[in-house]
N, C-alpha and C positions, 0 to 999 in steps of 0.2 A: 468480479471485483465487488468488494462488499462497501457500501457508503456507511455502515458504520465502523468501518475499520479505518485505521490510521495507516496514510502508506509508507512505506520505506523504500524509495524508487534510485534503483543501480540504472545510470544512462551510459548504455554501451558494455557490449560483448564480447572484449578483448581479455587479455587476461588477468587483469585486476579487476574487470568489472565480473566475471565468473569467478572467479575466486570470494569477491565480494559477497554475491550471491549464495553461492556454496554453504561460506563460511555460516550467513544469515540463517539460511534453511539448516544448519543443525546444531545452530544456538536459540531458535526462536521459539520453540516449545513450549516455555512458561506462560509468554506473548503471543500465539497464534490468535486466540480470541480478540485482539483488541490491536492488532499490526499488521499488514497483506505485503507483503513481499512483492516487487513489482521490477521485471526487469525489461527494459525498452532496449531495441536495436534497430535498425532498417533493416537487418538481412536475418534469414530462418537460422544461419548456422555461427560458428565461430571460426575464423581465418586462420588456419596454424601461420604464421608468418613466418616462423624460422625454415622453413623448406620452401615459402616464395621464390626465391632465384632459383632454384632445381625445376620449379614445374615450368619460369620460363625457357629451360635447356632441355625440354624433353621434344623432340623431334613430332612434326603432326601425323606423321607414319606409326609411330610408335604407340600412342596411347589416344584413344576416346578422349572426350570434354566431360562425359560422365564418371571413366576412370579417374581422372587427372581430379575429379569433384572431389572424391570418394574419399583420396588418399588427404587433403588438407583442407577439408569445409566441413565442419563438424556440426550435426544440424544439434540446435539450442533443444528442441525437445525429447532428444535424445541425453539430453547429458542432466536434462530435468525431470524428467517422466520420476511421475510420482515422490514430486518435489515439493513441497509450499511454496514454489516459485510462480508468480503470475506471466508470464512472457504475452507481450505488445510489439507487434511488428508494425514497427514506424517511426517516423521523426521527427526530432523536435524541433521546432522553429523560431520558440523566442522563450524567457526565461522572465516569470513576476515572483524574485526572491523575497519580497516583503510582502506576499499573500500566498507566499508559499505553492505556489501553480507553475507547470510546465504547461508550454504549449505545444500541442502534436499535430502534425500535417494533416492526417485524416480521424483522428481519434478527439480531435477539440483539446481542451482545456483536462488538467489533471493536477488534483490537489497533491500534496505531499506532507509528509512528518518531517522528514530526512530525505535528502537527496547524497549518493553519489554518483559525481562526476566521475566518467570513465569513458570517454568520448576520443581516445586515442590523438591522434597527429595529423598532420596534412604537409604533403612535401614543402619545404622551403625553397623557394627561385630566386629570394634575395635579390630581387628587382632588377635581375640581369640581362640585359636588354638579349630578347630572342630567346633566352633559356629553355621556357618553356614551348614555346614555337616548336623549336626544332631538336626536343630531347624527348626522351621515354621515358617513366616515372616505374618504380615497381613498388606502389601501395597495397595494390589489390589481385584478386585472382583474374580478373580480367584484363589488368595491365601485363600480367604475365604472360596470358595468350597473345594480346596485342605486338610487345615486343618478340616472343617467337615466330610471329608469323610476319612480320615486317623482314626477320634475319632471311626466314625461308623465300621470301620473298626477292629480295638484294640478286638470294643466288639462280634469282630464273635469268636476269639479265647479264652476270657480273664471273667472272670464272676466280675473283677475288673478295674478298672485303675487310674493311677495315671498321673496328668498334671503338669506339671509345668511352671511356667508363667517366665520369666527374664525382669523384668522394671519394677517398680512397680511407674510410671507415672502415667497420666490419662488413656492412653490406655491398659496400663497393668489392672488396677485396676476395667475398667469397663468391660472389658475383663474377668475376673476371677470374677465377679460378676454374668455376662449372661450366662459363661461357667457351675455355679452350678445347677439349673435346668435343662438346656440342657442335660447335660451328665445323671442329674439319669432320664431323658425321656431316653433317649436310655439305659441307663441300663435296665430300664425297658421293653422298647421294646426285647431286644435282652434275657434277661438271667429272664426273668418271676419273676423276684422275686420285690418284695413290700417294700424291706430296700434297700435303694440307698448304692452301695458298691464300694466309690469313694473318692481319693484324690486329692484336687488340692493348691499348694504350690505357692506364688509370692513371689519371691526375688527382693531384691531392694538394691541395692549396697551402697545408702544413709542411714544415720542413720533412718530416716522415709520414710514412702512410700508417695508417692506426695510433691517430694523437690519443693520447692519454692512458694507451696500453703501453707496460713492460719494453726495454729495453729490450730484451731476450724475446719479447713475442714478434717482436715488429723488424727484428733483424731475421728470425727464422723463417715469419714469414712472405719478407723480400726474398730471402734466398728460394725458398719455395718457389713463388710466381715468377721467379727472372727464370727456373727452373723446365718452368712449365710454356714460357717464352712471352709472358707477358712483359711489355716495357712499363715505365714507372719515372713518370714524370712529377715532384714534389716542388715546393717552397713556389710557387707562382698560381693564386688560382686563375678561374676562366671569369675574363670580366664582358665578355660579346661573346655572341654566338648568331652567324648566320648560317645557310643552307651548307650544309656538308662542311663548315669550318667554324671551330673556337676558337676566340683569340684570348690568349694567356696575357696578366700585368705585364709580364715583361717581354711584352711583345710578339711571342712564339705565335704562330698561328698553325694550329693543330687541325688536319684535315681529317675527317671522316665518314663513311658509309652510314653508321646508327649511332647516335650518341643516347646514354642511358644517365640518367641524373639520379646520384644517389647520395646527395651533394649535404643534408641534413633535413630536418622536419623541425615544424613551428605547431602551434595548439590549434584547435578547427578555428574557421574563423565564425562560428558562432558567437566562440565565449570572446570576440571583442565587443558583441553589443550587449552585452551579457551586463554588465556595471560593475564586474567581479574587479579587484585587484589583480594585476594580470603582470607577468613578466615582461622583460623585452621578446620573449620568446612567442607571449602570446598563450602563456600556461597562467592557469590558478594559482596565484601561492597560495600555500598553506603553511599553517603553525607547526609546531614537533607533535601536535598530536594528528595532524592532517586534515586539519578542518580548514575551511577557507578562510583568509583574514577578515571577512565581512561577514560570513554568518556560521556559529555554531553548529548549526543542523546541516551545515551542507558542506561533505567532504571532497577530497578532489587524489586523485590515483594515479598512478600509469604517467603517457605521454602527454597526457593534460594537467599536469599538477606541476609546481615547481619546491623541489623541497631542498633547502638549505640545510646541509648537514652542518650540524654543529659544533663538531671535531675541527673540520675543518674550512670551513666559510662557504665551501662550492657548491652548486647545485647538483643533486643525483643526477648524474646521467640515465638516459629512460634503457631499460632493461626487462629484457622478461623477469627474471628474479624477484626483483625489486618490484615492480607490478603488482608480483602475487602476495606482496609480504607486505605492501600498503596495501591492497586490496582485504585480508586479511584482519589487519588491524582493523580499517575502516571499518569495517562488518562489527567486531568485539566492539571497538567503540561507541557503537551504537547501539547494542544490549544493553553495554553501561549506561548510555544514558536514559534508556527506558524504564532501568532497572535505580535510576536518579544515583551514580554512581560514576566519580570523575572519572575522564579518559587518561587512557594511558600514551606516553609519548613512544612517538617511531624511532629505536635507534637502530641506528644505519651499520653493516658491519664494516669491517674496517677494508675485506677486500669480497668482493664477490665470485663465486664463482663461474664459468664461462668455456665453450667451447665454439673454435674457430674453425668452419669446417675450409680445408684451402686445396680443391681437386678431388679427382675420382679417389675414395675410400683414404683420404688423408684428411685429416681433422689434429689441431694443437687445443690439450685441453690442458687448463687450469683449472684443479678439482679443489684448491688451497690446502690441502694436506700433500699432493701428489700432483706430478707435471709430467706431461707426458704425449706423445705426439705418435703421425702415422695411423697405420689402420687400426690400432687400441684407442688411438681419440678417436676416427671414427664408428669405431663400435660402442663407447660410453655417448654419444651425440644419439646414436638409434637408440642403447637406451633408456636416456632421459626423455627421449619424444614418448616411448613405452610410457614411461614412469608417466608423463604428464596425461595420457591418453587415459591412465588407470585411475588416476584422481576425480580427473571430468566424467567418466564413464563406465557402466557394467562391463566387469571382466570382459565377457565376449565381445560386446562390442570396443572394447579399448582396440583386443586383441586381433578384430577385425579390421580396423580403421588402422592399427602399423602395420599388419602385414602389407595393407592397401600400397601404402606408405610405400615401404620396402617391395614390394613388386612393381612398380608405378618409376617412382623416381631412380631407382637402380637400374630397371630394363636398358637404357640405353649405354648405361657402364660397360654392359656384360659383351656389350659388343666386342 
């Protein structure tokens, strides 16, 4: 790091904050001499999260903790190597926006030109007495191990079990789709018997499960999961939760073996000490061009940003899409302004597109020209992971890390 250079510091390696980065490192060219590109993370790699719930379904007989690594931990200097990227592994602990410095756990103090924010999410418990106690979160690659081996675990004692899911979003819902196979394998391994003897329950606090998607996607995909024998408990969320029971508004008291909380996500709780303008959510807002409402130089992305679309009053929903396309901007944006050249504003498209994976090789995708469901969405899901893998990384190794992918998280299908 050069102290005569100005920095431009991406916080966090999710996928706005890599895209961010990306973007930087091959507009920055004119500015190399007088700008350091600088991207901070606590972890060496980047998390694929959309295959999260799959590596919690993969049985501990079936794959290594270094395969299971291989297929969704994508190491940062790998996807930077021979980049103008600076990469700092570590984190940050307090924020002085009006002298322009980040504080870092072991790195000290770190000036700045431009900051973006890309600090992702932290589950939401919505203050519900016991939630967190007594549920399992799936944020991370280790919460994935954690919850597999709690399930494998149920089945040393238990010749049954019962799950239950809280969120019945996307990730609850694909989640409770991969968890039905998974669980009657280990029934099977553990208690020899050939009738899978298993419950699993998704509650969803909305009158439907998947608020704010499609009419048509939210009915296909009830039929789907009633299909696959998931029950599906809506319009009551969980407002208690003790040892092995949630108690529903309206009174239900729902028993279970593992409950898994996939219930929503709020901003780190950094940025409350932060002094930022901050949502109910506990996110940055920012302007239409994605800057934060308090200071010009510092933009805000992804799961930590709250951006008001302006078509229609609401806040973006957090999405991968959306991520990389505020990550993106963010990046131009700040050419522009180095280059003393206004920012351009984010417009939002009018629908995104998206694919739901719901069970072994069925996936519902929304490509917005084309709709189309079964093992063709999940074949277009394997190859957007492709697509996304060849953006971050050399052909070969893209083309290493989805096979990983696809050998890893399939193996237990083919059962």
């Amino acid at each position: 790091m050069s102290n005569s250079k100005k920095n431009i510091v991406i916080s966090g390696a999710g996928f706005g904050g890599i895209t961010a980065a990306l973007t930087l490192a091959k507009r920055i060219g004119p500015h190399r001499d007088t700008h350091e590109i600088i991207l901070i993370d606590r972890h060496h790699h980047q998390l694929y999260t959309p295959s999260l719930y799959q590596i919690a379904a993969i049985a501990l007989e079936d794959a290594t903790t270094s395969s299971l690594k291989s297929s969704i931990l994508i190491p940062l200097a790998d996807i930077f190597k021979n980049k103008p990227v600076l990469l700092i592994t570590d984190e940050i602990i307090g924020f002085e926006f009006h002298n322009k410095k980040l504080a870092l756990r072991s790195f000290g103090q770190l000036p700045y030109e431009f900051l973006v924010l890309a600090l992702g999410a932290e589950t939401a418990y919505y203050d519900i007495p016991g939630l967190k106690e007594y549920s399992f979160p799936l944020k991370t690659f280790d919460d994935a191990l954690r919850l597999r081996n709690v399930i494998e675990e149920n089945f040393k004692t238990k010749s049954s079990i019962k799950i239950t899911i809280g969120g019945g979003g996307a990730s609850g819902v694909e989640l409770a789709a991969e968890f039905v196979g998974f669980i009657c394998h280990i029934a099977e391994k553990f208690t020899k018997k050939r009738v899978c003897e298993m419950e699993l329950v998704l509650i969803e606090a909305s009158p439907q499960i998947l608020p704010g998607f499609s009419a048509s996607i939210i009915k296909k995909s009830g039929i789907r999961l009633r299909a696959l024998g998931v029950q599906i408990l809506t319009g009551s969320p969980i407002i208690g939760v003790q040892k092995n029971e949630a108690t529903l508004q309206n009174g239900h008291k729902e028993k279970f073996d593992v409950l898994i909380w996939t219930g929503g996500v709020v901003g780190p709780t950094i940025l409350k000490k932060s002094g930022l303008t901050l949502s109910e959510k506990n996110s940055a807002e920012v302007n239409q061009c994605l800057q934060t409402i308090d200071f010009e130089n510092i933009f805000a992305v992804g799961d930590n940003a709250m951006f008001i679309n302006p078509k229609t009053g609401k806040a973006l929903p957090g999405s991968v899409p959306i991520a990389k396309t505020e990550g993106r901007l963010a990046a131009r944006n700040i050419i522009r302004a180095i280059e003393g050249k206004p920012p351009k504003k984010f417009t939002p498209l009018a629908h995104y597109p998206f694919i739901l994976a719901v069970g072994k090789k069925y996936a519902i995708a929304d490509l917005i020209i084309i709709h189309f469901s079964g093992i063709f969405g999940w074949i277009a899901k394997e190859l957007i992971e492709l697509r996304y893998f060849l953006f971050i990384l050399p052909i070969h190794k893209a083309l290493r890390t989805w096979y990983n992918s696809i050998k890893i998280i399939q193996m237990h299908k083919m059962r």
